[in-house]
C-alpha positions as CSV (number, residue, x, y, z in Angstrom):
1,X,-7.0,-14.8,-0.7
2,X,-3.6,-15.0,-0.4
3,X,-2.7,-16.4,-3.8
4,X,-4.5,-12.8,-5.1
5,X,-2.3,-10.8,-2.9
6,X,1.0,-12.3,-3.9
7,X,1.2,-11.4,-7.5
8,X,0.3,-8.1,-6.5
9,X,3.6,-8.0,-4.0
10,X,5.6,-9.3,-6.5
11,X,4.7,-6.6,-8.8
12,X,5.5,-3.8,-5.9
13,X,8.5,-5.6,-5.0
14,X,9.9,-5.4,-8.6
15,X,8.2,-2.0,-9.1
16,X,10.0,-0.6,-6.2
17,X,13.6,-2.0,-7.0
18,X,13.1,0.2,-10.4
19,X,12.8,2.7,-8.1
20,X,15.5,2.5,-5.9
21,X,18.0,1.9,-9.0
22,X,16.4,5.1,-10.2
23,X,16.4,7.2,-6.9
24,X,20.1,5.9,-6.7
25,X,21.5,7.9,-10.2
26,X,19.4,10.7,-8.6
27,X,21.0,10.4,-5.5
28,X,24.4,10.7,-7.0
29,X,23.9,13.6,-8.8
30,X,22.6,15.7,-6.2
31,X,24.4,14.4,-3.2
32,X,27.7,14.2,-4.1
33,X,28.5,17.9,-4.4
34,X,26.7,18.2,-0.9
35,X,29.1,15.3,0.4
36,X,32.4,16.8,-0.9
37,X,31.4,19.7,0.9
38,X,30.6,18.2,4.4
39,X,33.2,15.6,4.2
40,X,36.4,15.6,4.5
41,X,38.5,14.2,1.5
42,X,39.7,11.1,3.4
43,X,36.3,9.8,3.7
44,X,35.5,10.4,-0.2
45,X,35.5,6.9,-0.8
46,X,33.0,6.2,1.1
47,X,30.7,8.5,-0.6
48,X,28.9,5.7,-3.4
49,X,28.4,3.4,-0.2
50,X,26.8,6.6,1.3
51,X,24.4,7.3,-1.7
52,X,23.5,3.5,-2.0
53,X,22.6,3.0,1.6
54,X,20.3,6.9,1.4
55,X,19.2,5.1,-1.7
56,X,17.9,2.1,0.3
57,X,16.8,3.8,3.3
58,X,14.4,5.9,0.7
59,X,13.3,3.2,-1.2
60,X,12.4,0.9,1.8
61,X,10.5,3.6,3.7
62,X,8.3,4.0,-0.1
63,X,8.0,1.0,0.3
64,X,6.4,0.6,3.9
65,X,4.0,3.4,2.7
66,X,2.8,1.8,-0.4
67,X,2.5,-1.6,2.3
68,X,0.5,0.2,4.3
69,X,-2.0,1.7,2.3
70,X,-2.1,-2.1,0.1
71,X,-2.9,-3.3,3.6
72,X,-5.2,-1.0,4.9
73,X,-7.3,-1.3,1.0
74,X,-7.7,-5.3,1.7
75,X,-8.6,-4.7,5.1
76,X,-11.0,-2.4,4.4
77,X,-13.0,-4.0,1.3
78,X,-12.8,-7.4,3.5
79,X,-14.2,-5.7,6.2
80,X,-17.4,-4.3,4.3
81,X,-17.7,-7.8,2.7
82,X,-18.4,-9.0,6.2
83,X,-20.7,-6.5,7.2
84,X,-22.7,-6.8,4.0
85,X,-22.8,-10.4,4.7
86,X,-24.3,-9.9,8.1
87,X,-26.6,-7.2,7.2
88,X,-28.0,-9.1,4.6
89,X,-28.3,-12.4,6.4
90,X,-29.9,-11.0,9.5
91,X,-32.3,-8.9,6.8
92,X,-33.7,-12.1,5.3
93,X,-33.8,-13.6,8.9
94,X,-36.0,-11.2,9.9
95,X,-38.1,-10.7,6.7
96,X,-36.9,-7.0,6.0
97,X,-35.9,-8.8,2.4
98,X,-36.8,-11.4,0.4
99,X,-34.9,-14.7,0.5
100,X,-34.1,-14.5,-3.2
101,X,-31.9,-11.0,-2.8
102,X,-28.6,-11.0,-4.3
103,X,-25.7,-10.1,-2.0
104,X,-23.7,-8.9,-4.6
105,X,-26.8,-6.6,-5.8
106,X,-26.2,-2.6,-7.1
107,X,-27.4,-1.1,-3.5
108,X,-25.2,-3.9,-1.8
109,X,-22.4,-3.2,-3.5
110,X,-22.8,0.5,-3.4
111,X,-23.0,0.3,0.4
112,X,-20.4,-1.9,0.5
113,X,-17.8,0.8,-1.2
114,X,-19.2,3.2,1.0
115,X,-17.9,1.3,4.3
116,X,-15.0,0.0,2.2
117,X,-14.1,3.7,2.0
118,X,-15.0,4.5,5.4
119,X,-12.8,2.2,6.6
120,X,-9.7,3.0,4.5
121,X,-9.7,6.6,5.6
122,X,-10.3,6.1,9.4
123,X,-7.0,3.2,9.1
124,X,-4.6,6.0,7.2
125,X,-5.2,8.5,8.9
């Protein structure tokens, strides 16, 4: 499982450095009137350091967010995997099912999205 989930953080990771490069110009047209006028003009070269690190600080705190929800998406669709495993396992043990069901059948999978989804919105909120 984890050799899925690391081309997918590569792929954030690079998406989200575009982002910060690109919040960065944003940050210097928009902040730097606002800094000239709250700081005093021996501290105006510290003004790019200023909008890089605001720059940062935005981009890394996207970043948690979009980690978070990544998270709680695996989490979530493993979770239902394992419960659609043991539903169906203690269904054929029991004879509520055949012994040939599928567990990756159309109702299986169905109820499987609906915990999946279940249990991404109870772990964001």
């Amino acid at each position: 499982m984890a050799d899925v989930l690391a081309p997918s953080h590569i792929l954030l990771l690079k998406t989200l450095t575009i982002i910060v490069f690109r919040c960065s110009a944003s940050l210097g047209k928009f902040f730097s009137p606002f800094l000239k006028q709250v700081l005093p003009p021996e501290y105006y070269k510290w003004m790019p350091m200023i909008r890089r690190y605001a720059a940062r600080t935005i981009g890394i705190s996207i970043a948690w967010y979009l980690v978070r929800i990544i998270s709680a998406v695996h989490s979530a669709v493993r979770g239902a995997q394992l419960i659609i495993k043991g539903l169906v396992g203690y269904a054929i043990r029991h004879g509520y099912v055949s012994k040939d069901i599928q567990e990756f059948d159309t109702i299986f999978n169905g109820i499987g999205c609906v915990i999946a989804a279940y249990g991404w919105f109870t772990q964001i909120r």
